[in-house]
TORDREN-563486 format. One record per atom (N, C-alpha, C): residue in one letter; x, y, z. Coordinates in steps of 0.1 Angstrom, whole numbers, padded with zeros to 4 digits, always signed. Layout:
# residues N
aXYZ
...
# end
This chain:
# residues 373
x+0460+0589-1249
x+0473+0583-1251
x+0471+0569-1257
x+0468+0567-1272
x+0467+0554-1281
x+0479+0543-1276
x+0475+0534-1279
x+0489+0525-1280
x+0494+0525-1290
x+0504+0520-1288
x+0510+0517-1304
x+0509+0499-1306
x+0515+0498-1319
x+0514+0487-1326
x+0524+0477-1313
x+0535+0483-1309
x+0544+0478-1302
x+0534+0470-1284
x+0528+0483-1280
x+0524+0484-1265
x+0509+0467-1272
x+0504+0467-1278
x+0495+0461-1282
x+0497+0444-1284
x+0511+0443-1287
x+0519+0431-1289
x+0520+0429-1277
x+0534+0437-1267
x+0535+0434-1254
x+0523+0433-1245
x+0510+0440-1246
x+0500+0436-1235
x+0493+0428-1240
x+0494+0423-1251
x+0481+0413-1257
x+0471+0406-1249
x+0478+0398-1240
x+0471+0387-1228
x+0461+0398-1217
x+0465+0415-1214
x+0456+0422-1210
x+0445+0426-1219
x+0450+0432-1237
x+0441+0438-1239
x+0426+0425-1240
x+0427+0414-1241
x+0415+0401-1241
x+0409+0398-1230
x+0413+0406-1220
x+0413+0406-1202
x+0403+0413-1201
x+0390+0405-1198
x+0373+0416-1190
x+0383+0427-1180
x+0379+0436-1178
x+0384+0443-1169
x+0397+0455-1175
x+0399+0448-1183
x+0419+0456-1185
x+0410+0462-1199
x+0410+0450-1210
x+0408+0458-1224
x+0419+0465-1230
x+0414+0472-1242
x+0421+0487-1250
x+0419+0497-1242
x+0412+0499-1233
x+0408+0514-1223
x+0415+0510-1214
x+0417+0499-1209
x+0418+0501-1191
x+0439+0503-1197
x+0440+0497-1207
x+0452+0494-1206
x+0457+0506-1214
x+0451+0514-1220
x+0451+0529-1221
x+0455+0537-1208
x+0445+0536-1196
x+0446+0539-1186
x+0461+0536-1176
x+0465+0525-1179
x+0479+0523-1178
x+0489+0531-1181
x+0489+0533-1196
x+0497+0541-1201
x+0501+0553-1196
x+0488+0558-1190
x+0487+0569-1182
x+0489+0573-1172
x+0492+0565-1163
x+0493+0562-1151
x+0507+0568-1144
x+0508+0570-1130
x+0522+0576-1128
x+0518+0569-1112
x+0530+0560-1105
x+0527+0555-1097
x+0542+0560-1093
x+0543+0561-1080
x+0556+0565-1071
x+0557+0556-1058
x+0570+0548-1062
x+0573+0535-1050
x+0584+0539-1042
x+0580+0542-1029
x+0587+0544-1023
x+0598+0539-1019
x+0610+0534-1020
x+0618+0523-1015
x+0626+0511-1027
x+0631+0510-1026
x+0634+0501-1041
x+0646+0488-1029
x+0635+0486-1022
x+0642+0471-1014
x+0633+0465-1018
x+0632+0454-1006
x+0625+0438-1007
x+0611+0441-1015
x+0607+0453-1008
x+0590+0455-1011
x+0587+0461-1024
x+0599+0474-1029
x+0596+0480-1039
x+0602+0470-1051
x+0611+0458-1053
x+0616+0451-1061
x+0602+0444-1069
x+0597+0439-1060
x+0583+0428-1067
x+0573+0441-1072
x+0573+0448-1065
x+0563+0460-1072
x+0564+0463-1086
x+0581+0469-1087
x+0581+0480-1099
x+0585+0472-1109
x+0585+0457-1105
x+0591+0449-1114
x+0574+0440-1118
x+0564+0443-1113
x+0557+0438-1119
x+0545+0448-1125
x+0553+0464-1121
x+0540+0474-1126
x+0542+0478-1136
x+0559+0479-1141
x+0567+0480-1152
x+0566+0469-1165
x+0563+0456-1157
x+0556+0444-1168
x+0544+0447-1170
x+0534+0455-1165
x+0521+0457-1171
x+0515+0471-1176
x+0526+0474-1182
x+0525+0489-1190
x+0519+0502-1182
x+0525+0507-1167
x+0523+0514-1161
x+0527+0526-1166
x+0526+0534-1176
x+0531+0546-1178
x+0545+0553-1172
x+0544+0558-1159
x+0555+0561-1152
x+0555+0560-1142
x+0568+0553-1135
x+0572+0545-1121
x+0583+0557-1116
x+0578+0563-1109
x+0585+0573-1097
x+0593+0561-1094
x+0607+0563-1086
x+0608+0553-1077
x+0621+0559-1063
x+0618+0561-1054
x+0623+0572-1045
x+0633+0561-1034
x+0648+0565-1032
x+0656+0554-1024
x+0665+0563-1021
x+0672+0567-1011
x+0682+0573-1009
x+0694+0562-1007
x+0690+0551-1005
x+0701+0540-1001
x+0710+0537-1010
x+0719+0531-1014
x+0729+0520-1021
x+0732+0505-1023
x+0729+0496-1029
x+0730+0485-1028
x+0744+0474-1020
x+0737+0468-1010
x+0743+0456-1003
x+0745+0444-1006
x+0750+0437-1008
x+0749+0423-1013
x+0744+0416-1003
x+0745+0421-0993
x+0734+0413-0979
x+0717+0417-0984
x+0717+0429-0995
x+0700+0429-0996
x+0696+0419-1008
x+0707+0414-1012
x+0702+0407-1024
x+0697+0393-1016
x+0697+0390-1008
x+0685+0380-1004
x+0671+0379-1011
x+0670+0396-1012
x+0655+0395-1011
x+0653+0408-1021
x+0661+0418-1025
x+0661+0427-1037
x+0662+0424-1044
x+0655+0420-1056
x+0655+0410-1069
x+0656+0418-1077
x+0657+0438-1074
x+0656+0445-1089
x+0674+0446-1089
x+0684+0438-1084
x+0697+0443-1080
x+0703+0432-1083
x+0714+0431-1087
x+0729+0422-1092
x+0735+0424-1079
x+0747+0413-1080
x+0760+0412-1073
x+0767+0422-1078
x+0764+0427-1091
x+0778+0441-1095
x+0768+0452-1098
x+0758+0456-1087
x+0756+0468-1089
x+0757+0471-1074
x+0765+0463-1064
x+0770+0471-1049
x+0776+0479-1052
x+0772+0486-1043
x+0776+0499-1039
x+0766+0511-1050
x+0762+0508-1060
x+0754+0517-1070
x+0741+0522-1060
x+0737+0535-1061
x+0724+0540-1058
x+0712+0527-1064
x+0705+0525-1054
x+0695+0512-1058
x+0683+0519-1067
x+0685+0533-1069
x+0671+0538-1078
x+0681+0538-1092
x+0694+0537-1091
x+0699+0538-1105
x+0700+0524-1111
x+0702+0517-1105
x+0704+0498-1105
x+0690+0492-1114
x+0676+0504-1102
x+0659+0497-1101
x+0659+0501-1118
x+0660+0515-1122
x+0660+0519-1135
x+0663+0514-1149
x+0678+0506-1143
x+0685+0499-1154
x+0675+0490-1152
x+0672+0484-1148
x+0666+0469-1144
x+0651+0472-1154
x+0644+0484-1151
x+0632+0478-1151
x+0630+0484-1168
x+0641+0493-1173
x+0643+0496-1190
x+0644+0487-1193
x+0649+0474-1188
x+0657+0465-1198
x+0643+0454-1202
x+0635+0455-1186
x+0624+0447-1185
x+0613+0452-1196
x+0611+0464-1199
x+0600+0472-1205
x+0607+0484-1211
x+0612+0485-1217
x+0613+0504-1227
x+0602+0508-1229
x+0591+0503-1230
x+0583+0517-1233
x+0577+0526-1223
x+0582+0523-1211
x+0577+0527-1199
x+0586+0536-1198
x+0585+0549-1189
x+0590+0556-1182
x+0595+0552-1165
x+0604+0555-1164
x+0612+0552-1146
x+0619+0567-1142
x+0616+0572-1137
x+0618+0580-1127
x+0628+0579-1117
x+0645+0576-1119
x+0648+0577-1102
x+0646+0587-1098
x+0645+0586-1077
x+0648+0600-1071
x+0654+0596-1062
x+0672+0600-1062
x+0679+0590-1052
x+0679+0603-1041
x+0666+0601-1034
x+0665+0610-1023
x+0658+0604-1013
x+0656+0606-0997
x+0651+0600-0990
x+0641+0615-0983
x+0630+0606-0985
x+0612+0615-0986
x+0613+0623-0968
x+0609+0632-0968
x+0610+0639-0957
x+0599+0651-0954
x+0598+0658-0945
x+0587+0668-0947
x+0590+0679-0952
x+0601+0681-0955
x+0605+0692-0962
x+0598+0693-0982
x+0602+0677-0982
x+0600+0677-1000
x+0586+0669-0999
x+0580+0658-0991
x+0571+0649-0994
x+0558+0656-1003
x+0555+0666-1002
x+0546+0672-1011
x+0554+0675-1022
x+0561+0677-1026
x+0570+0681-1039
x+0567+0669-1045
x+0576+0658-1040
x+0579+0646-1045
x+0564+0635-1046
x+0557+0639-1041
x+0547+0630-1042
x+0535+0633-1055
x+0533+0650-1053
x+0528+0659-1065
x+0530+0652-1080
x+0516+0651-1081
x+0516+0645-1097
x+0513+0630-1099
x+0513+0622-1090
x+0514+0608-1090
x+0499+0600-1084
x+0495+0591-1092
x+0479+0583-1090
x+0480+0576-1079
x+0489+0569-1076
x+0488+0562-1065
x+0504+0561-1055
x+0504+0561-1044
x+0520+0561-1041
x+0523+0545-1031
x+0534+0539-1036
x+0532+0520-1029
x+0541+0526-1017
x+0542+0518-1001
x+0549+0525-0996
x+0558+0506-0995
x+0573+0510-1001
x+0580+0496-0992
x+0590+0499-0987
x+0588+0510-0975
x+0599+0512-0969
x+0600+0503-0956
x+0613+0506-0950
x+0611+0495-0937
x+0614+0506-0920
x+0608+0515-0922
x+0608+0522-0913
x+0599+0529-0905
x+0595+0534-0894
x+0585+0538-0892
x+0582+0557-0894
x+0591+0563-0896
x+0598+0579-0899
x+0583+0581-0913
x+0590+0574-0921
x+0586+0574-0934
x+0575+0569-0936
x+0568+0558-0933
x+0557+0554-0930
x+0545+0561-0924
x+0550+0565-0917
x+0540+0577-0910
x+0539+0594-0919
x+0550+0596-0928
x+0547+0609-0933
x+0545+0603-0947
x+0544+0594-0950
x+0543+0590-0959
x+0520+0587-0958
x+0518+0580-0949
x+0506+0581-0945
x+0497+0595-0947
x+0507+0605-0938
x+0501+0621-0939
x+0500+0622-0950
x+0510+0625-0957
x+0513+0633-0968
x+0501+0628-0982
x+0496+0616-0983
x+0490+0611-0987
x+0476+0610-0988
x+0472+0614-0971
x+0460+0618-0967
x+0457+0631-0970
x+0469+0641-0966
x+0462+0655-0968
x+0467+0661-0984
x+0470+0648-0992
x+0466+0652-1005
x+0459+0648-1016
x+0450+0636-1009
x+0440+0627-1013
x+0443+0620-1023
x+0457+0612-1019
x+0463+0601-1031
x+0461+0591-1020
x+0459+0577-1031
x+0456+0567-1024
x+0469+0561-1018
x+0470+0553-1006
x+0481+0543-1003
x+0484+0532-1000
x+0491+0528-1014
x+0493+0512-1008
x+0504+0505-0999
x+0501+0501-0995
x+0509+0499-0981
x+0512+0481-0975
x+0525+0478-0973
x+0528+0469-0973
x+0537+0468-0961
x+0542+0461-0956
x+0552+0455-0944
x+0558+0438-0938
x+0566+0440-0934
x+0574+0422-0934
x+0584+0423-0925
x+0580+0414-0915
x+0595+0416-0906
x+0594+0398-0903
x+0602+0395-0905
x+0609+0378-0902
x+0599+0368-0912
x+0588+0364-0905
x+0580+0355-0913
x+0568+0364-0917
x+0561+0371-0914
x+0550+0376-0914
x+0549+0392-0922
x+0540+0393-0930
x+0536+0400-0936
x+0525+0412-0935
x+0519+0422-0937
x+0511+0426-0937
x+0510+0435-0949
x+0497+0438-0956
x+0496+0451-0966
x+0477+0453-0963
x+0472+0466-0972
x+0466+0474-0974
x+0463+0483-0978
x+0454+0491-0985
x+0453+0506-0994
x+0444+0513-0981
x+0451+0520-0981
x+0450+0535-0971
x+0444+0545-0980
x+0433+0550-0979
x+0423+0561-0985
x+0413+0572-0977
x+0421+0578-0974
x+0414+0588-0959
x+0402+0594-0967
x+0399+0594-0981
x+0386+0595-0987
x+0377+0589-0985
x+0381+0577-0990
x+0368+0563-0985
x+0370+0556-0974
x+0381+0556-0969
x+0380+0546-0956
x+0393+0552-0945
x+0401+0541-0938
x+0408+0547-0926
x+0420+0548-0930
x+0423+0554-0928
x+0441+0557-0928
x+0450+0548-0920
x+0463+0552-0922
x+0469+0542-0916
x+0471+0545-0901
x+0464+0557-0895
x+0472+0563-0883
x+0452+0556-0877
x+0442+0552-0884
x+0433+0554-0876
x+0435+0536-0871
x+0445+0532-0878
x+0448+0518-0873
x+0462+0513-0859
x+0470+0526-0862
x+0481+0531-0855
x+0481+0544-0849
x+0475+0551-0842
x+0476+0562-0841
x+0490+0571-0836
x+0498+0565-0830
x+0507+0568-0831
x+0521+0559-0833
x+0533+0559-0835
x+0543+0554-0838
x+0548+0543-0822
x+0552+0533-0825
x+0556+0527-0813
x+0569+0528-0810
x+0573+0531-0797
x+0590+0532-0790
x+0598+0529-0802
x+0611+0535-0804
x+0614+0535-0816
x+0624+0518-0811
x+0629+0515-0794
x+0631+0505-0795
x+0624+0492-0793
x+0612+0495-0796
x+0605+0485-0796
x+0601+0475-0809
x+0605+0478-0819
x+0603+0470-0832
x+0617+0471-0838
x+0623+0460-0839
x+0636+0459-0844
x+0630+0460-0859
x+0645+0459-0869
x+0645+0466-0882
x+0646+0447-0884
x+0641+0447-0902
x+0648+0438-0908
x+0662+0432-0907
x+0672+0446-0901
x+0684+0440-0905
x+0691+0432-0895
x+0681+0434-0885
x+0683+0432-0870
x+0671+0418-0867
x+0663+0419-0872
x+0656+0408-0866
x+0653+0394-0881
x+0656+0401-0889
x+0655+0387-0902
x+0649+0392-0911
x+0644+0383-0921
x+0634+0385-0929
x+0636+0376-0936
x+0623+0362-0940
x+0626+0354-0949
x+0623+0357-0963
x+0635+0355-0976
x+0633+0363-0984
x+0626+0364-0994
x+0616+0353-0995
x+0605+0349-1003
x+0592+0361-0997
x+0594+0366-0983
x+0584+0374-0981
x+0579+0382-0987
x+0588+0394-0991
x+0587+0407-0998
x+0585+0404-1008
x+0585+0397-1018
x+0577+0390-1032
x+0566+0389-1029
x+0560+0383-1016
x+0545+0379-1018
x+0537+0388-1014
x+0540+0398-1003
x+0535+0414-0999
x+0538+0421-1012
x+0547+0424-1019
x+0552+0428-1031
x+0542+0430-1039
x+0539+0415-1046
x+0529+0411-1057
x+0514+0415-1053
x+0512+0414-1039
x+0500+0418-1036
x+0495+0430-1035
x+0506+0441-1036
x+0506+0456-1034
x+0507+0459-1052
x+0516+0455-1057
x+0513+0458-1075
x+0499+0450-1076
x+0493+0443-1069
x+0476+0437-1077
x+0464+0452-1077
x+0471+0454-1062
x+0462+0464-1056
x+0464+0482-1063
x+0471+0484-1067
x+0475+0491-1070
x+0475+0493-1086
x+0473+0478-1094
x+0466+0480-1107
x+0450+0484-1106
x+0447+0478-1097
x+0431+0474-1089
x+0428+0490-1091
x+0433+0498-1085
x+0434+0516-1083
x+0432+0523-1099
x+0446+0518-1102
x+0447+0522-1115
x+0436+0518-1127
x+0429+0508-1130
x+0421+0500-1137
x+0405+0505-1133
x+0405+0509-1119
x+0396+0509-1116
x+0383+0498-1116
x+0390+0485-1112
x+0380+0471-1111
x+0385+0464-1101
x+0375+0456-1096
x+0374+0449-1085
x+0373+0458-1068
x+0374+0451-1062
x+0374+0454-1052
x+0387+0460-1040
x+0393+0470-1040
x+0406+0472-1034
x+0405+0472-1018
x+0414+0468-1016
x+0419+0464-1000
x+0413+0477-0989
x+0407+0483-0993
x+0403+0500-0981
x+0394+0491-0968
x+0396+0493-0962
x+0392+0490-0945
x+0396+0479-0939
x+0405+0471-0951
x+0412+0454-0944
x+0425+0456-0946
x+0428+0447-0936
x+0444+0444-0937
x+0445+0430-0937
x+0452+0429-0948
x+0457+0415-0950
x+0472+0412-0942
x+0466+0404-0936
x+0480+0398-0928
x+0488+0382-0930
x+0495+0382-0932
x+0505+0366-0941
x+0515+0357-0926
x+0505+0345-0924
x+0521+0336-0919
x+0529+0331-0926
x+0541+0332-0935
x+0545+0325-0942
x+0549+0310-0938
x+0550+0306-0923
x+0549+0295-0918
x+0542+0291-0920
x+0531+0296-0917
x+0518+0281-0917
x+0513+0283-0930
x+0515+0292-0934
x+0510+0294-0947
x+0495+0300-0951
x+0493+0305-0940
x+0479+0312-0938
x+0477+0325-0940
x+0467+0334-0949
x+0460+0348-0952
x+0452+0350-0941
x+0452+0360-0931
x+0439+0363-0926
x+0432+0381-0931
x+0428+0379-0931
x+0415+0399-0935
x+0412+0402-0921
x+0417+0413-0919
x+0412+0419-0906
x+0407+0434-0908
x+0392+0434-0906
x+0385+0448-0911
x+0390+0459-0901
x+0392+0470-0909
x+0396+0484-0901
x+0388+0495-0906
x+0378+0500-0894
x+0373+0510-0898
x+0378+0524-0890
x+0371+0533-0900
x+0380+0546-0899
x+0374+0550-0885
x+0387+0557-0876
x+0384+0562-0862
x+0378+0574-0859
x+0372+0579-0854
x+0365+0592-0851
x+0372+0597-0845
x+0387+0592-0842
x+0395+0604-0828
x+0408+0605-0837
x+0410+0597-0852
x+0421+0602-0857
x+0426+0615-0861
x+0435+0613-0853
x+0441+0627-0857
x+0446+0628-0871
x+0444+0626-0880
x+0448+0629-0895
x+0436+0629-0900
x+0427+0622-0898
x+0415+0621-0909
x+0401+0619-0901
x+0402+0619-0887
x+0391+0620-0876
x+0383+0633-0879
x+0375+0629-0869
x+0363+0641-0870
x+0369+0658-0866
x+0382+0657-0855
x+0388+0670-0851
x+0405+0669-0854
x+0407+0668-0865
x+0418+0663-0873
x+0427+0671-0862
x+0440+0671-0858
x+0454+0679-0850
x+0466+0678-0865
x+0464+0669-0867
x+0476+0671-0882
x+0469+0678-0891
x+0476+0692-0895
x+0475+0694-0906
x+0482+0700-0920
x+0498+0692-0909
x+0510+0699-0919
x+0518+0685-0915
x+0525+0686-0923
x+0541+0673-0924
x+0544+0677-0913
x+0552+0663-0907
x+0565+0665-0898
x+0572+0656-0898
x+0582+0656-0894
x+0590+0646-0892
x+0591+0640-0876
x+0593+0629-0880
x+0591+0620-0865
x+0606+0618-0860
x+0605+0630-0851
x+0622+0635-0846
x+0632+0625-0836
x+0619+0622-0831
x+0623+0609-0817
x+0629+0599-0826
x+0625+0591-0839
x+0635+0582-0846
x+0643+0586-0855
x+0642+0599-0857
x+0657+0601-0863
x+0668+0608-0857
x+0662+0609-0845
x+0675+0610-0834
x+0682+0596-0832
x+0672+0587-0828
x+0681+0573-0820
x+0688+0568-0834
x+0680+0564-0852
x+0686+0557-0857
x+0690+0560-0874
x+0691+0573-0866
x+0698+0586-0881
x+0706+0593-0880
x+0706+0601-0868
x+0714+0612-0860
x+0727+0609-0861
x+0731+0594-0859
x+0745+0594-0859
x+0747+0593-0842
x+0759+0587-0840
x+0768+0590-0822
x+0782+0584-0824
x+0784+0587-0813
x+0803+0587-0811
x+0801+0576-0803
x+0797+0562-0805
x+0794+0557-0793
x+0797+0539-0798
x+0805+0541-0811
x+0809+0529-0815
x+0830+0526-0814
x+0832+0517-0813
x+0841+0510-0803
x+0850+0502-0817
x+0861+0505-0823
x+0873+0498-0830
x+0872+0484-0823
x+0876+0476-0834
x+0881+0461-0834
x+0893+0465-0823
x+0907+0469-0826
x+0916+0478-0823
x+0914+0479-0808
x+0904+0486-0808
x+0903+0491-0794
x+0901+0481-0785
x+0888+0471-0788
x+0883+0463-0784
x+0895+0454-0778
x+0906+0452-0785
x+0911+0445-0781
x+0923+0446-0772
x+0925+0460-0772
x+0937+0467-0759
x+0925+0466-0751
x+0915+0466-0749
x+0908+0472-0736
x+0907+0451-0731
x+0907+0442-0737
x+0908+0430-0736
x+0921+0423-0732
x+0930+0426-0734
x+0942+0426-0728
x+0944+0430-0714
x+0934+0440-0714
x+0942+0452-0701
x+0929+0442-0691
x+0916+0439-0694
x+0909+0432-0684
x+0895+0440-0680
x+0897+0451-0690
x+0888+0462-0679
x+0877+0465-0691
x+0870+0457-0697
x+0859+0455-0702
x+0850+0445-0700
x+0835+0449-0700
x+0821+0437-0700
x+0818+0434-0711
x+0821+0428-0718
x+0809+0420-0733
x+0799+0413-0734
x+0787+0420-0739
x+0778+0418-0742
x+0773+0415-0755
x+0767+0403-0761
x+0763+0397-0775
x+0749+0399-0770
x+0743+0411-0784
x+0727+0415-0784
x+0718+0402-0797
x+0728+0395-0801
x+0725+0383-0806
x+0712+0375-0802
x+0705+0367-0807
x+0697+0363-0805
x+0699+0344-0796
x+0695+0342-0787
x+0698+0331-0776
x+0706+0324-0787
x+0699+0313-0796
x+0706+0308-0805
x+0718+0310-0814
x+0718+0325-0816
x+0734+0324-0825
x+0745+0323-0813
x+0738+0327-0796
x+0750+0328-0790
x+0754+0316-0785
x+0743+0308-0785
x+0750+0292-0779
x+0755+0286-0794
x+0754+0290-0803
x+0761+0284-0811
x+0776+0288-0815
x+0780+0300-0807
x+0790+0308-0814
x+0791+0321-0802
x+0796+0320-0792
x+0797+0331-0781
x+0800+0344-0784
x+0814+0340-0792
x+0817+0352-0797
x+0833+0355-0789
x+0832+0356-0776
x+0844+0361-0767
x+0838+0351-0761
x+0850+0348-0752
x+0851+0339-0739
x+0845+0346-0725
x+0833+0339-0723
x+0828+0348-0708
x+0813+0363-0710
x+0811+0361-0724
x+0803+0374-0728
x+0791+0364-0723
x+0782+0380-0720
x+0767+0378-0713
x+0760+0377-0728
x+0747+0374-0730
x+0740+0375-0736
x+0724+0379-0735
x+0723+0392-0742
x+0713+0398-0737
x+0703+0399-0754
x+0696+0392-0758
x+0690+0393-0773
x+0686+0405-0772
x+0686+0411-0784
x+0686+0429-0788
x+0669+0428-0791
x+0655+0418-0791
x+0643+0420-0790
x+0636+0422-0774
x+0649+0418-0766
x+0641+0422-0751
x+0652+0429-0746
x+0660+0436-0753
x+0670+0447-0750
x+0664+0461-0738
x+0654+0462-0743
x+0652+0476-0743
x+0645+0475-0725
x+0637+0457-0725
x+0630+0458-0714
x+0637+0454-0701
x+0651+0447-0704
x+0661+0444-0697
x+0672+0452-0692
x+0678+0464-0703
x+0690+0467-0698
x+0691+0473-0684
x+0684+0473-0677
x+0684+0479-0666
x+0695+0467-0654
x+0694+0457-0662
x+0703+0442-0658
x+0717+0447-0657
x+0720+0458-0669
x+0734+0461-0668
x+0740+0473-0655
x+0751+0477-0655
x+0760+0487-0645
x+0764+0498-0654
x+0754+0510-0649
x+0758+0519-0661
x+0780+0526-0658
x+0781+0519-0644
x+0794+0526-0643
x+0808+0514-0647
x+0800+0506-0652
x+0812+0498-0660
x+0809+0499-0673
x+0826+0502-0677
x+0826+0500-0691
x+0820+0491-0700
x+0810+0486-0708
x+0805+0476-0719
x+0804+0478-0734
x+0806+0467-0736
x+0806+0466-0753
x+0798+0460-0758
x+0792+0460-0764
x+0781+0452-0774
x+0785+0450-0780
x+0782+0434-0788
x+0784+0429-0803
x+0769+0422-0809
x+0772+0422-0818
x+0760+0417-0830
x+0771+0410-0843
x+0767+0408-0852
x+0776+0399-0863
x+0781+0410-0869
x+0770+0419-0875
x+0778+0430-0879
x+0777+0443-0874
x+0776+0442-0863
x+0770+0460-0854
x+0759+0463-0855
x+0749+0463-0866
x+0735+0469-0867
x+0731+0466-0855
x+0729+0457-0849
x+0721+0457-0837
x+0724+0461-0826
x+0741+0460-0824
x+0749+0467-0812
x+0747+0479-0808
x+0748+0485-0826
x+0750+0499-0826
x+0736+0508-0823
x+0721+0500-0823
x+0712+0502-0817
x+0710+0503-0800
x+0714+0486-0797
x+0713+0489-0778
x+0722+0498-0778
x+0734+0501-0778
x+0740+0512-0772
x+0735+0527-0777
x+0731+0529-0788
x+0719+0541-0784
x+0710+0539-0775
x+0705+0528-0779
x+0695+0533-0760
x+0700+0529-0747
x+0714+0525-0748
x+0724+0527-0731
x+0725+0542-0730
x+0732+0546-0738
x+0738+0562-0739
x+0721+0571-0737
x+0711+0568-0748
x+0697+0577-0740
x+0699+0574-0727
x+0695+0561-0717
x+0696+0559-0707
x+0705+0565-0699
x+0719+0574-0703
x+0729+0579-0691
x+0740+0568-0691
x+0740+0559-0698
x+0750+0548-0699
x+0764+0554-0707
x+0773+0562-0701
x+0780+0567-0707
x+0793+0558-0713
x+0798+0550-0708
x+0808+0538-0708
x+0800+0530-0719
x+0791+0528-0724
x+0785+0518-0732
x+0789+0520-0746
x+0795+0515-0754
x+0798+0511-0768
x+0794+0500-0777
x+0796+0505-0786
x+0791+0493-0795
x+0805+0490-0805
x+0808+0477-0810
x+0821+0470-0818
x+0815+0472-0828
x+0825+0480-0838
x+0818+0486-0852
x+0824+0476-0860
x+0812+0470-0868
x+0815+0459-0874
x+0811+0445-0872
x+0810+0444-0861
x+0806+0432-0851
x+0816+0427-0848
x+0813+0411-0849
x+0828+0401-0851
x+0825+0399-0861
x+0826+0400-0872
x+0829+0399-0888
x+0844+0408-0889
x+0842+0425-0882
x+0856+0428-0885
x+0860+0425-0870
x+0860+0424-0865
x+0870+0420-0849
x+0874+0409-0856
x+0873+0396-0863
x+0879+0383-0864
x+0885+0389-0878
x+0882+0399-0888
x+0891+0399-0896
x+0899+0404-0897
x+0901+0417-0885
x+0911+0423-0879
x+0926+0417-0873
x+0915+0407-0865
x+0926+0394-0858
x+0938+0393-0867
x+0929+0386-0876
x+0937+0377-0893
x+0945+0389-0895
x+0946+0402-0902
x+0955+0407-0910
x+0965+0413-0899
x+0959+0415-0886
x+0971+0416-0875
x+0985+0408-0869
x+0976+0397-0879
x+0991+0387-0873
x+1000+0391-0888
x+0998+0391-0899
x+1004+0388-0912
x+1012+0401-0910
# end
């Protein structure tokens, strides 16, 4: 696959590059890389693998665009909410590069298709923020001997690494299994500063040309871990485990699955969220507990209701036993995401009276407003 007169112009500063050249950047051309996720992590990726003449960019998102992700989604506008974010990532990354190929697949990767969808592709970036996908995303990778690059960010801190159950350990011989599904809050729930996913981002497209190019040294047995506080990189060596079950000496996986236990608590859906409306006949009448899963500081700054307990939704899980599963409670958060979590694990618990305020107080106080007019 030649370049053209055109590709030759645009890479110029690679083809004079030890390492890149007329070949390597041939090899480019060639290339078909599939990014899982088109948020924080897949933004800095496809936007910098698409600047350096990657042939074709899979890019897989079942989601829609937020204007709460634009913090930190940089392949997204203010007027592409509500648009599929692989259709938004597409426009974005044509307009950046035409001569590339982009691929949406506004689907969300599962064990049913992850071999379909993965099929055909040199290397696959993972920037999802979940652990479902992460994990079959790892398999699927391993028992098809594509490399993985692999990235993660929750509040300040960072982590990435290339996963290669060929040459070195997998992601499961570092994790063997998935942790309590309420034990690691989401981004949406616990923060994210938004310069992070840029700099995990950038370091997952280096690595991942690194694959592609075939030069230097790639990330296989380390994990790079980031404070963006202090400002510190540390390398922490991982070698591959003898008891992993995916790529160990007596392998137990050797087909996809889905990790059922988290898409019960935070996919499945429940009947277990609570009207503004409601919230507020049952506040009248006396005969409700509120609880703000808020974090200590937003609630001394802002209670929320008069008299609500405050229980932070990061030591939720090891606390609710504090609550009365035979009174009625409500949980709030600003905008429910986090509500709407503790009270899935009230209701696992047998906490049948336990609800969550859909919306948070964002719609309870906007509710307020258009109820008086």
């Amino acid at each position: 696959m030649p370049l053209s007169i055109d590709d030759e112009y645009r890479y110029s500063r690679h083809l004079v590059l030890p390492g890149v050249g007329m070949a390597g950047q041939e090899r480019l051309k060639r290339a078909r890389v599939l990014i899982v996720g088109a948020g924080g992590l897949g933004s800095p990726v496809a936007l910098y693998l698409a600047a350096a003449g990657v042939g074709t960019i899979g890019i897989a998102d079942a989601d829609v665009v937020d204007v709460s992700n634009l913090q930190r989604q940089i392949l997204h506008r203010t007027a592409d909410a509500g648009r599929l974010k692989v259709e938004s990532a597409a426009e974005t990354l044509r307009a950046l590069n035409p001569l590339v190929t982009v691929q949406p697949i506004p689907q969300r990767i599962v064990a049913a298709n992850a071999r379909e969808l993965l099929a055909g592709y040199d290397v696959v970036v993972d920037g999802t923020d979940n652990f479902p996908t992460r994990y079959l995303l790892n398999d699927a990778c391993a028992l098809l001997g594509v490399p993985l690059v692999f990235g993660s960010i929750f509040r300040f801190e960072g982590q990435a690494a290339v996963f290669d159950a060929r040459r070195g350990p997998c992601y499961r011989c570092l994790f063997p299994e998935p942790p309590p599904p309420e034990s690691v809050p989401s981004c949406a729930e616990g923060g994210v500063l938004g310069v992070l996913p840029g700099m995990i981002g950038a370091f997952q497209a280096n690595e991942t040309l690194k694959l592609l190019l075939d030069v230097g040294e790639p990330y296989i047995g380390r994990l790079l871990m980031l404070d963006a506080l202090s400002g510190q990189f540390r390398s922490l060596t991982i070698t591959k485990y003898a008891g992993c079950p995916l790529c160990g000496e007596a392998p137990t996986i050797t087909a996809l699955a889905d990790l059922e236990e988290y898409c019960t608590i935070e996919e499945a859906g429940g009947d277990w969220e609570m009207l503004p409306e409601e919230l507020h006949a049952r506040l009248c009448a006396g005969a409700v507990r509120l609880v703000d899963v808020r974090e200590s500081w937003e609630h001394e700054e802002d209670p929320g209701f008069p008299g609500a307990g405050n229980l932070p939704y990061p030591v939720f899980a090891r606390r609710m036993t504090e609550l009365d599963s035979a009174e009625e409670t409500v949980l709030f958060c600003s905008a429910g995401a986090r509500s709407w979590q503790a009270a899935a694990l009230l209701r696992r618990a047998g906490f049948t009276r336990a609800w969550s305020l859909r919306g948070g107080l964002h719609a309870y106080r906007a509710w307020r407003v258009t109820s008086r007019e």
